[in-house]
C-alpha positions in Angstrom: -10.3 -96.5 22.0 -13.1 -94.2 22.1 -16.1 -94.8 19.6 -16.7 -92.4 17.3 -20.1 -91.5 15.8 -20.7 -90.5 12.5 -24.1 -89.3 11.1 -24.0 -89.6 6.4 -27.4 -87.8 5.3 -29.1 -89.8 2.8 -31.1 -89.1 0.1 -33.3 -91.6 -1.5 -35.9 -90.7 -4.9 -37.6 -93.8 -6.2 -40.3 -93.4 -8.8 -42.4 -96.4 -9.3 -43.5 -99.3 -6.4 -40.6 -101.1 -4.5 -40.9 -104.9 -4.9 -38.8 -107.4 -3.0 -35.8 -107.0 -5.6 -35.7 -103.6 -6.0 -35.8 -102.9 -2.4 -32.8 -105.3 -2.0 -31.2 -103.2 -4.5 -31.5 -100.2 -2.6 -30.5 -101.1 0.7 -27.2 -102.3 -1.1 -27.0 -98.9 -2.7 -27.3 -97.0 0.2 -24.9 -99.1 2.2 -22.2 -98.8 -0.3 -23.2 -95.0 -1.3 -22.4 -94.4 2.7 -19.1 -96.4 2.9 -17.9 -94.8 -0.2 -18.7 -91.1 1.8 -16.8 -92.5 4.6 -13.7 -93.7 2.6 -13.5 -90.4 0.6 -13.5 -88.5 4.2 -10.8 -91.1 5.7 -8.6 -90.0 2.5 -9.0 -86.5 2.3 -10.0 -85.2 5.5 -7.8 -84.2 8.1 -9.3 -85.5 11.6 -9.4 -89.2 13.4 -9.0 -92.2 11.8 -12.1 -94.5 10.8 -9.8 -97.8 11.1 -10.6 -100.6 9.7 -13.6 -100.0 7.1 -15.4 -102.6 5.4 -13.5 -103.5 2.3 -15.1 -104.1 -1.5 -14.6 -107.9 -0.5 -16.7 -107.7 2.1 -19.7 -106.7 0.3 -22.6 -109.7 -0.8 -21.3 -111.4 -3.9 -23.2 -109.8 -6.7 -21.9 -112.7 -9.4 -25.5 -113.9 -10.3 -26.7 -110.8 -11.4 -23.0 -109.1 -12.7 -22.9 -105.9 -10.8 -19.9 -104.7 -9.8 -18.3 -105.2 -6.5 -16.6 -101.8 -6.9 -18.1 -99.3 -4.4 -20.3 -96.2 -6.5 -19.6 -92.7 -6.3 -21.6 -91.6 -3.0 -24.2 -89.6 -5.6 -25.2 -92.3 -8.2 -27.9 -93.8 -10.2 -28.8 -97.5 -9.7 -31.1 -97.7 -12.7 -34.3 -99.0 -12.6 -35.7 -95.1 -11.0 -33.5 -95.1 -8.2 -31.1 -92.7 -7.3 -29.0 -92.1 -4.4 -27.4 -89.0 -3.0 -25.0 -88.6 0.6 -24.5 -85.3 1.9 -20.8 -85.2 3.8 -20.7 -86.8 7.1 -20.9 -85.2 10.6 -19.2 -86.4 13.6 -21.5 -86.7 16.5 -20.9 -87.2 20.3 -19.9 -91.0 21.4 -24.0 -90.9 21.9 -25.9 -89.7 19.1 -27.8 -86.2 19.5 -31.2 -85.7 19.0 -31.9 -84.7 15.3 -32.3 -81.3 13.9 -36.1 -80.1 13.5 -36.4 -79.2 9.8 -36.6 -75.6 8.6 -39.6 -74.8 7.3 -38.5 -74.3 3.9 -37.5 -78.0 4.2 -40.9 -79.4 5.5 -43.0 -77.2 2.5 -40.3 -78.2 -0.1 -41.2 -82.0 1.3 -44.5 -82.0 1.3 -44.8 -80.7 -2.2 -42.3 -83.3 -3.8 -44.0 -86.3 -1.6 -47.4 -84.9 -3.6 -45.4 -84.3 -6.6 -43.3 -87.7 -6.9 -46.1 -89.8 -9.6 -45.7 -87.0 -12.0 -41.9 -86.2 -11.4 -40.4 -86.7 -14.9 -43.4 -86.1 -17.0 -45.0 -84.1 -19.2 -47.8 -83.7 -16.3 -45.9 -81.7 -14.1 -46.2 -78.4 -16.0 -49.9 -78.9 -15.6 -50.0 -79.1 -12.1 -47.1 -76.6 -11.8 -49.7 -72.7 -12.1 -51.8 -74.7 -9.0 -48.6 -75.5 -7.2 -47.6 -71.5 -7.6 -50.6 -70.4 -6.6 -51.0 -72.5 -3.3 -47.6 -71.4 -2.0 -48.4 -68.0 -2.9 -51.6 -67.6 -0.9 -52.2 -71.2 1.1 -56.0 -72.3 1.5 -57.9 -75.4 2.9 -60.9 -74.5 0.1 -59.4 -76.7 -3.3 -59.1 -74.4 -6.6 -61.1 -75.2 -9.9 -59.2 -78.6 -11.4 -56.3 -78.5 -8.8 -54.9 -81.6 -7.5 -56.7 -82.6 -4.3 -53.0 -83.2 -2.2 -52.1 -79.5 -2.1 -55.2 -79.1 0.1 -54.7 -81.7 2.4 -54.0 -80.4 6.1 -50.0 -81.2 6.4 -49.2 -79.4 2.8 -51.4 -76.4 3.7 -50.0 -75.8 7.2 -46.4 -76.5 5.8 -47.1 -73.6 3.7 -48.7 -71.4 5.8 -45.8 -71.3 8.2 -44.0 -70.1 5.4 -42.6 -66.3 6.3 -44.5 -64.4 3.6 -42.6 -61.1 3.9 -39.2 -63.2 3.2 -37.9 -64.9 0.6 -39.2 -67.9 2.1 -41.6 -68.8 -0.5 -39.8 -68.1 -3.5 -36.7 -70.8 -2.1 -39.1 -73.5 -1.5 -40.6 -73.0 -5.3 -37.1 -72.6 -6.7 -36.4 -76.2 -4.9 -39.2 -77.9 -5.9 -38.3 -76.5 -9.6 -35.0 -77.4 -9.3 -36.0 -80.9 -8.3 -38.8 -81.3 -11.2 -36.5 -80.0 -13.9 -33.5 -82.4 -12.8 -36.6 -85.4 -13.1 -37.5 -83.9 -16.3 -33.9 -83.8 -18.1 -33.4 -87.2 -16.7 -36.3 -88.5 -18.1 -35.1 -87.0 -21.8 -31.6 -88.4 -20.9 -29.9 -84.8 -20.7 -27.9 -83.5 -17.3 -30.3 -83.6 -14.8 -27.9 -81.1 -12.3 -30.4 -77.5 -12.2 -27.8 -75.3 -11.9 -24.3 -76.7 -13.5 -24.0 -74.5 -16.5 -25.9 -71.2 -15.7 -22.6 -69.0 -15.9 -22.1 -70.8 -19.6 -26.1 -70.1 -20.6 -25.1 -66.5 -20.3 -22.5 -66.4 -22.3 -24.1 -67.8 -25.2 -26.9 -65.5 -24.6 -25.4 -62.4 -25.9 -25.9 -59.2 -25.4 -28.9 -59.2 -27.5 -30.3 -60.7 -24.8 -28.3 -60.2 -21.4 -29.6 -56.2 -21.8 -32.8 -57.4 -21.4 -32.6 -59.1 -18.0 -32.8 -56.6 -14.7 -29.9 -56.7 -12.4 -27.6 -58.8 -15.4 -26.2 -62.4 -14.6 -27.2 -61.9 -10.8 -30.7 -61.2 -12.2 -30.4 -64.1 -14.1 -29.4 -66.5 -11.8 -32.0 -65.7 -9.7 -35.2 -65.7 -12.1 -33.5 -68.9 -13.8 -35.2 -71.5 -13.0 -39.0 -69.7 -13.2 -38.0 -68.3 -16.6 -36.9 -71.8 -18.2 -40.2 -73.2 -17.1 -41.8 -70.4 -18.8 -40.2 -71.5 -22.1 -41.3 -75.3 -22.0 -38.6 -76.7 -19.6 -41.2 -79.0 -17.9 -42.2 -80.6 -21.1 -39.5 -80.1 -23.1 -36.4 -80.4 -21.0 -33.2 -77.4 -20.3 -32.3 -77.4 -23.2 -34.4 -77.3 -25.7 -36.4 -74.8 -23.2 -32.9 -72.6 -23.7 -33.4 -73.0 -27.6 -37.1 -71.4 -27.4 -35.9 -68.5 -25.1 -33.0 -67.6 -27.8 -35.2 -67.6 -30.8 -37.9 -65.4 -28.5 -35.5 -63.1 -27.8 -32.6 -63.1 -30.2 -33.5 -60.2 -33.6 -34.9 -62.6 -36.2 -37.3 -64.0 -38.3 -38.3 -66.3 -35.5 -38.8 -63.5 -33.0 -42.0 -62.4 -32.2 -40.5 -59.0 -30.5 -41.0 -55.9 -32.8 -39.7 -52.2 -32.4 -42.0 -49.8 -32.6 -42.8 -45.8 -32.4 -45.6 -45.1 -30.9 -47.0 -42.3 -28.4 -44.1 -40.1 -29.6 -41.2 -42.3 -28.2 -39.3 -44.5 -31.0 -37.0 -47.6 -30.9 -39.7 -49.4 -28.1 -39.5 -53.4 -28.5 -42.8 -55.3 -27.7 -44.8 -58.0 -28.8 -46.4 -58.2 -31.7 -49.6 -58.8 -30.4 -49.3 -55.4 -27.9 -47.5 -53.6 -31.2 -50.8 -53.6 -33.3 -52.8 -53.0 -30.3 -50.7 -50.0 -29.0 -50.4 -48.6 -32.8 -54.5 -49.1 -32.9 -54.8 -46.9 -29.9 -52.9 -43.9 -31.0 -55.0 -44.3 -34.7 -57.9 -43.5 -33.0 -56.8 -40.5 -32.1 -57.4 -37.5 -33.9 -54.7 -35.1 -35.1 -54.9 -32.6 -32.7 -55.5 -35.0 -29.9 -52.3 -36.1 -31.0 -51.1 -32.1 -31.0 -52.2 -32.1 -27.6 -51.6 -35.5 -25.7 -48.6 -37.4 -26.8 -46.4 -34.5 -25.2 -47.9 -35.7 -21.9 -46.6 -38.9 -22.6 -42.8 -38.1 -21.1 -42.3 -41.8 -20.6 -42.5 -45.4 -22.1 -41.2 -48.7 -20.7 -41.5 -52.1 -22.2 -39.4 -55.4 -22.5 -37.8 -56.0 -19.0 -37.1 -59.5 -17.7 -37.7 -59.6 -13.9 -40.2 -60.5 -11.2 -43.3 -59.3 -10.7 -43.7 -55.9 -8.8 -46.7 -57.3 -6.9 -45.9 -61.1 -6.6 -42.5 -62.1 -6.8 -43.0 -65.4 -7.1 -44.1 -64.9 -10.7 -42.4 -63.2 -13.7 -43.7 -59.9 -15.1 -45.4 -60.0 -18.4 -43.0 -57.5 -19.1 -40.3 -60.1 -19.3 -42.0 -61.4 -23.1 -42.6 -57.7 -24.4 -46.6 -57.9 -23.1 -46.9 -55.6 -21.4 -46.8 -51.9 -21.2 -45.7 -48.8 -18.2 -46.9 -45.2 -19.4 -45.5 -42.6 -17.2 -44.5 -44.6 -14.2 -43.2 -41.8 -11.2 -46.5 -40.2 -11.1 -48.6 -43.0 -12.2 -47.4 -45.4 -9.5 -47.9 -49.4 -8.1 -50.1 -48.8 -4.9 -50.2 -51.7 -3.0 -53.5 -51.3 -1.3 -54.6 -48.2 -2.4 -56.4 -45.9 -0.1 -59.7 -46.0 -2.0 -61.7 -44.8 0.8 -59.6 -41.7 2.4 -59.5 -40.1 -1.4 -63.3 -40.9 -1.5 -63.4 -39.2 2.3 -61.4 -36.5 0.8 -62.5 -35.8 -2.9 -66.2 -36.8 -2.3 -65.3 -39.2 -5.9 -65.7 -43.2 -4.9 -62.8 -44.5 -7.4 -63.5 -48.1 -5.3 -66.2 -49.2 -7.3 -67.5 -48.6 -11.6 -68.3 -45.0 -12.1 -71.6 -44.0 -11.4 -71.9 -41.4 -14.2 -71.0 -44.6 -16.9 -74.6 -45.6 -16.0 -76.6 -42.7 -14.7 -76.9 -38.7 -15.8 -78.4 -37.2 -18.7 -75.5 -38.0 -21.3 -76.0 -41.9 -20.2 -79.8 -41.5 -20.6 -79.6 -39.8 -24.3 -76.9 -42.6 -25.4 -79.7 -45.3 -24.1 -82.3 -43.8 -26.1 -80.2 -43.8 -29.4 -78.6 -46.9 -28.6 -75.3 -46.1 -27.9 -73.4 -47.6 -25.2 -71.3 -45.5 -22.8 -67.7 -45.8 -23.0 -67.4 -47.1 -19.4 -63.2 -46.9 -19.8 -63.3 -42.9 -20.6 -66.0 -42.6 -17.6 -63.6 -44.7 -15.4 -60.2 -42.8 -16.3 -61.6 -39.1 -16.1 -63.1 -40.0 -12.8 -60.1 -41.0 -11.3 -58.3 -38.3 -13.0 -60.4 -36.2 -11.4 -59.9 -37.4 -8.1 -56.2 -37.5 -8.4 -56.2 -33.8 -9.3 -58.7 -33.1 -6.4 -56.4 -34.9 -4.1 -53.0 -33.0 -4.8 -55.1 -30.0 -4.7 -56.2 -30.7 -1.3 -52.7 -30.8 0.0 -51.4 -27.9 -1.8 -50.6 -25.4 0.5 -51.9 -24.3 4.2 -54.9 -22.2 2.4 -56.1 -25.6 0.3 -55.6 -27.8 3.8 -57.6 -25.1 5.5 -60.3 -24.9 2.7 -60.2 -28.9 2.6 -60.6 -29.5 5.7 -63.9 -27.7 6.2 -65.2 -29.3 2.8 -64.8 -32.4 4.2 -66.3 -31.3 7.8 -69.4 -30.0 6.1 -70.1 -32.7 4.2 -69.9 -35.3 7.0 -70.8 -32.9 9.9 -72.6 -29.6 10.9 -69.7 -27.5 12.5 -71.1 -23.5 13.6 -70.0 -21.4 11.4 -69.1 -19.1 13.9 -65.9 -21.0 14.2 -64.6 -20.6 10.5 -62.2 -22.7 8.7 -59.2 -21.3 10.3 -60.4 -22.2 13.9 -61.6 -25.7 12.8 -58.1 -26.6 11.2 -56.4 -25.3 14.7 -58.7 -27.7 16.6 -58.0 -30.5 14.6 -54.4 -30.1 15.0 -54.6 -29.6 18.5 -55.8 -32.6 18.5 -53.4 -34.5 15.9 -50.9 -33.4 18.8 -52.6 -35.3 21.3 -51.6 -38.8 19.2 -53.4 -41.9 18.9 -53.8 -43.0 22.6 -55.9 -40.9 24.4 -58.9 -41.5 25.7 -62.0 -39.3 24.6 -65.8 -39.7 23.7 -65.8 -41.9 20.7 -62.3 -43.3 20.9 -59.5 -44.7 22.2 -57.5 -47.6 24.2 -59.5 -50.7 25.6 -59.4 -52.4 28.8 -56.2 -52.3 30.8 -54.8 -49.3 28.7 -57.9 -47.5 28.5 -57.6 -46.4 32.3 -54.3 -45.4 32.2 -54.6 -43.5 28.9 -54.9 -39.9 29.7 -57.7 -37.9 28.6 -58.0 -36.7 25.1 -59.8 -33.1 25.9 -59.2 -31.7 22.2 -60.6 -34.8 20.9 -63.2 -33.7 22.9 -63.3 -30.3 21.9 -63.4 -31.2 18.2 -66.2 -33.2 18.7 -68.3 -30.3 20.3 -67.3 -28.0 17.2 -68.2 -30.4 14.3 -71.0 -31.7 16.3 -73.0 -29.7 18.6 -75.1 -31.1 21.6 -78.4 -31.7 20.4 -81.3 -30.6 22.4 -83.1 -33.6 22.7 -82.3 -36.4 25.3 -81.5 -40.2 24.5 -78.8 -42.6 23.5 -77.1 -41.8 19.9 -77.7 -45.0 17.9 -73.8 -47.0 17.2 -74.2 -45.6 13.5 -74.2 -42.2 14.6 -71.4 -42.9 17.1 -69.7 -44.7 14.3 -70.0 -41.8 12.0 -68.9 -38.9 14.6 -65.7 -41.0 15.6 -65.0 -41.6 11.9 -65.3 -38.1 11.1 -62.6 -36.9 13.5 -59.9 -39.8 12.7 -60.6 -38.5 8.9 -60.0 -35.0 9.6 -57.1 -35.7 11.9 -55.5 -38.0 9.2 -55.9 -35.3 6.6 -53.4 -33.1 9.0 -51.0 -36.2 9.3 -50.5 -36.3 5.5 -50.4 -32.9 5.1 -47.4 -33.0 7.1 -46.2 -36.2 5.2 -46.3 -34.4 2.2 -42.7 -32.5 3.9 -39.2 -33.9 4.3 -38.2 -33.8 7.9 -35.1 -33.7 9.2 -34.2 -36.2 12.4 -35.6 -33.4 14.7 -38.9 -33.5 13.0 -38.7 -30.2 11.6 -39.2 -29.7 7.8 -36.2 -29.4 5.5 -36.3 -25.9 4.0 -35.0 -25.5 0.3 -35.2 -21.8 -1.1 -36.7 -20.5 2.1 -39.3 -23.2 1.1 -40.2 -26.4 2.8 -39.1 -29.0 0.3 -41.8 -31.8 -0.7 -41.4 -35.5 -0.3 -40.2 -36.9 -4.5 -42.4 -39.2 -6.1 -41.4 -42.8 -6.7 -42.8 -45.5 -9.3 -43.5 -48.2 -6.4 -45.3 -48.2 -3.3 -46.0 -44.8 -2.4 -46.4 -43.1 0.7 -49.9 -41.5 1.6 -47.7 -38.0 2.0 -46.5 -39.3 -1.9 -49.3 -39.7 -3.2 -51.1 -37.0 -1.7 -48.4 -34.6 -3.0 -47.9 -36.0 -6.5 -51.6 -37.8 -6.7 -51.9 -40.8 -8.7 -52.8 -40.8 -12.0 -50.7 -38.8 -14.5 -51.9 -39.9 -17.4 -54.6 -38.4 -20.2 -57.7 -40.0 -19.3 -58.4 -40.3 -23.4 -55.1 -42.2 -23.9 -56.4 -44.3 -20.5 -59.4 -45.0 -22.6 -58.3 -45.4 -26.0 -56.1 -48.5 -25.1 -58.4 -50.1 -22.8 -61.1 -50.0 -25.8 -63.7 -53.0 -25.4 -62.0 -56.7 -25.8 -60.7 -57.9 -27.8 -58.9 -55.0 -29.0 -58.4 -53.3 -25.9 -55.8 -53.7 -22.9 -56.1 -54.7 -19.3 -55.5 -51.9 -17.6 -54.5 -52.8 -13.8 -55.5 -49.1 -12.6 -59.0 -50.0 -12.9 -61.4 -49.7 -9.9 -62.1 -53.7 -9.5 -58.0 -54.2 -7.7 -57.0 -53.4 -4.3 -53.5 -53.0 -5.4 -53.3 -50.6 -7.9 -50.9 -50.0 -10.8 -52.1 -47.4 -12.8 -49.1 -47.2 -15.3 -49.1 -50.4 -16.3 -51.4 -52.0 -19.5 -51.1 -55.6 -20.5 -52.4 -57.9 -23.2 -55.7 -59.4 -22.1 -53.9 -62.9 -22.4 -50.6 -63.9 -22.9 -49.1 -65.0 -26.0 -47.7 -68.5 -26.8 -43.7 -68.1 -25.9 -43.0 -71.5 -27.8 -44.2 -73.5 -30.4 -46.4 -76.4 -29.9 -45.3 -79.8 -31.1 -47.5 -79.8 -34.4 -45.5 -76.2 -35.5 -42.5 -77.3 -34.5 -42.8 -80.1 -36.9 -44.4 -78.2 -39.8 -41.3 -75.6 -39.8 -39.0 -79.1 -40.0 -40.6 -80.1 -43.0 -39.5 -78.7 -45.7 -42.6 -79.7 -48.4 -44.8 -78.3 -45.7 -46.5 -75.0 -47.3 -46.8 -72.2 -44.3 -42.8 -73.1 -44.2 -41.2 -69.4 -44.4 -45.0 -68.0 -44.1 -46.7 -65.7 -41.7 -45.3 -67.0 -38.2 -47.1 -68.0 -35.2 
């Protein structure tokens, strides 16, 4: 008869040291674990017969310590920290095959439970849970302030780094790990440790009070699960009782910290309480015909959403508690590394770095000498205001490219005047036509490309208009080189966008509406350059900008501001977030009933 070869997976978690008993314990878990996988396929598989299996009799005599000669279920707790889990059998060759390399979302997910296994269970995992996050999210040798050393060591970090970062690698292994940690947790507390058994059930009992809230509805839910109950305590305080927090956060109430609010002009708006007195402090300062004048700017609100982060996925958005804020969102977009430099190159405003005029000028001198500080955030927003209106009036039409362009070619060149702006925009397109791989003065393919690259003669050409041939001999020193080819990639890429600002059909031509070439739309997210060249960037009143990002503590984080290379200018957050649960001490002062802050000011 021909032998047949099986392969059970097994999985073992033991928390604590193995001693000699224990470890006897275990291997006579695992055997019977497998031979109870094995029976189970025998009986309700279709496929070859096993034979003659080892029956309950022929397992060691237990007798001196009374456990059971009946074989377990093949997923079962021993007791004593010890638990066992078989995966369904495969049948393997009459030889056995080489094993299956791991995916790399299996090694990371085993490195971080190996690191994670003395704290599995306990309180201590939440505090070592932001570090974990933030390892995955961006892996480095150099150990984080108050980190735990292991995440650093050499196998966890490359484990991580081979991670696919533009995937959804990263955010699996995290939701394994957290599965893992919250099953340890409930375990510990005695509840069902299975992650996932009752998800479809949760949302049911949420409501709609709160299902509304949740982007993309159960699906949305499902997804963010796990992340979202460790918000709400699950790593201290178990599923469940991090389920009870989440319903009293959310569900209308005295316990709720969520408020509705008008404010700006738009009613019915549900935010924390915390960013409800700060967003009602910010329109207070304004005066009544400010008012008259700026909250009809204001054509759009958004608030309490629960979902990822825009800008890391791997976290939620503070927008998920009410913290945070979006004030016109289409034209006040995300930008993921925002071209700080080409609108400096174009508007001749630096928006990278804190406004110059906050510190410098005559206004900044006068409010020195009668001790007044500058309001930085009013400097900050009508800068980039400023430059955001400059941009979109760069791109306008023909006549503002035309009048741009030669702006720009001034300022970072001497071009003859002879040749006009008309000429100097037909050169530069001339050479925009030529593309990227050509060969010319200051540019251009290296090595083995660079001599079979043809030659870029109206790169050439451009160069001589914008910069013509000195009269004295000698080598141009690299920063001067540096400069002139700088110069014409600028000049070329203001063309490019120009064009980008169109829609084009698949031909390349642009789509005409009206007799009209018809502009690229905005959008809310990760903008084109031809976006935001068309639509610019900011669209909102630079002394709104500055009246909620007043100094701390009152003021708001504002994560348009010049210190982030991705940058969201619609969006304004609490400078902290709040507490989404209760500590222990006012958990137990609302259970006792003598206690005097009972049915007080809450939390």
């Amino acid at each position: 008869m021909e032998r047949l070869v099986c392969c059970v997976p097994v999985q073992v978690r033991v928390v604590g040291r193995l001693d000699d008993e224990r470890l006897r314990q275990l291997e006579e878990a695992v055997r019977r674990s497998v031979l109870s996988r094995l029976r189970l396929a025998d009986e309700q598989l279709p496929g070859p017969d096993f034979g003659q299996l080892p029956t309950d009799a022929d397992a060691p005599s237990d007798a001196a310590d009374g456990a059971s000669a009946a074989v377990p279920d093949p997923n079962t707790d021993i007791g004593g920290g010890i638990r066992i889990r078989t995966s369904r059998f495969r049948l393997l060759d009459t030889e056995l095959r080489p094993p299956v390399p791991p995916t790399a979302v299996e090694t990371a997910t085993e490195a971080l439970l190996l690191g994670l296994t003395p704290t599995a269970g306990s309180t201590a995992a939440s505090g070592i849970w932001p570090h974990v996050t933030r390892q995955v999210a961006a892996p480095r040798t150099r150990r984080r302030r108050n980190a735990p050393p292991w995440l650093y060591e050499p196998h966890v970090v490359q484990a991580l780094q081979a991670l696919d970062p533009r995937g959804g690698e990263r955010a699996e292994v995290l939701r394994r790990v957290l599965d893992s940690l919250l099953a340890s947790r409930d375990t510990a507390l005695g509840a069902d440790p299975d992650p996932a058994h009752d998800a479809a059930a949760e949302w049911t009992h949420f409501g709609s009070a709160m299902q509304n809230h949740f982007e993309g509805g159960f699906e949305g839910y499902r997804a963010l699960r796990t992340g979202f109950l460790v918000a709400f305590g699950a790593l201290e305080h178990g599923t469940a009782q991090a389920l009870r927090f989440a319903e009293e956060y959310y569900w209308p109430g005295s316990a709720s910290p969520l408020l509705r609010i008008s404010v700006f002009g738009h009613p019915g708006l549900l935010v924390h309480r915390e960013l409800a007195w700060r967003l009602q402090a910010a329109e207070d300062t304004l005066a009544a015909a400010e008012r008259r004048e700026l909250l009809p700017l204001i054509t759009s609100v958004g608030t309490l959403r629960i979902r990822s982060n825009r800008n890391n996925p791997l976290a939620l958005s503070w927008h998920s508690f009410g913290a945070a804020v979006d004030i016109n969102p289409t034209l006040s977009p995300n930008i993921p590394g925002f071209p700080g430099e080409f609108v400096r190159d174009v508007t001749g405003i630096d928006v990278r770095s804190p406004i110059p005029d906050a510190n410098h000028g005559l206004g900044a001198v006068i409010a020195g000498l009668l001790g007044q500080e500058p309001d930085r955030a009013l400097a900050q927003a009508r800068a980039q205001s400023r430059a955001s209106s400059r941009l979109t009036d760069v791109f306008r039409d023909e006549a503002s490219l035309e009048a741009g362009v030669w702006e720009v070619a001034v300022r970072r060149a001497g071009p003859s005047a002879s040749v006009g702006p008309p000429g100097l925009l037909a050169a530069v397109r001339a050479a925009a036509a030529e593309g990227p791989s050509v060969r010319w003065a200051y540019g251009g393919p290296t090595g083995r490309r660079a001599r079979r690259a043809p030659h870029g003669v109206r790169h050439d050409e451009l160069v001589r208009l914008l910069f013509p041939p000195s009269p004295f001999l000698g080598p141009e020193p690299f920063t001067e080189w540096e400069h002139r080819r700088s110069t014409v990639e600028l000049l070329i890429r203001m063309v490019l966008t120009f064009e980008a600002t169109f829609r084009h059909d698949r031909t390349g031509a642009r789509v005409m509406r009206d007799g009209q070439p018809d502009r690229v739309g905005p959008t809310y997210a990760s903008p084109t350059l031809g976006q935001i060249a068309a639509h610019g960037f900011l669209n909102i009143p630079d002394r709104i900008v500055a009246a909620l990002t007043a100094p701390a503590p009152r003021g708001l984080r504002w994560l348009g501001s010049h210190e982030r290379t991705t940058r969201d200018f619609m969006h304004f957050e609490l400078r902290e977030l709040p507490d989404l649960y209760p500590s222990s001490a006012d958990r137990a002062a609302r259970q006792d009933p003598g206690n005097p802050r009972e049915g007080g000011e809450q939390r």
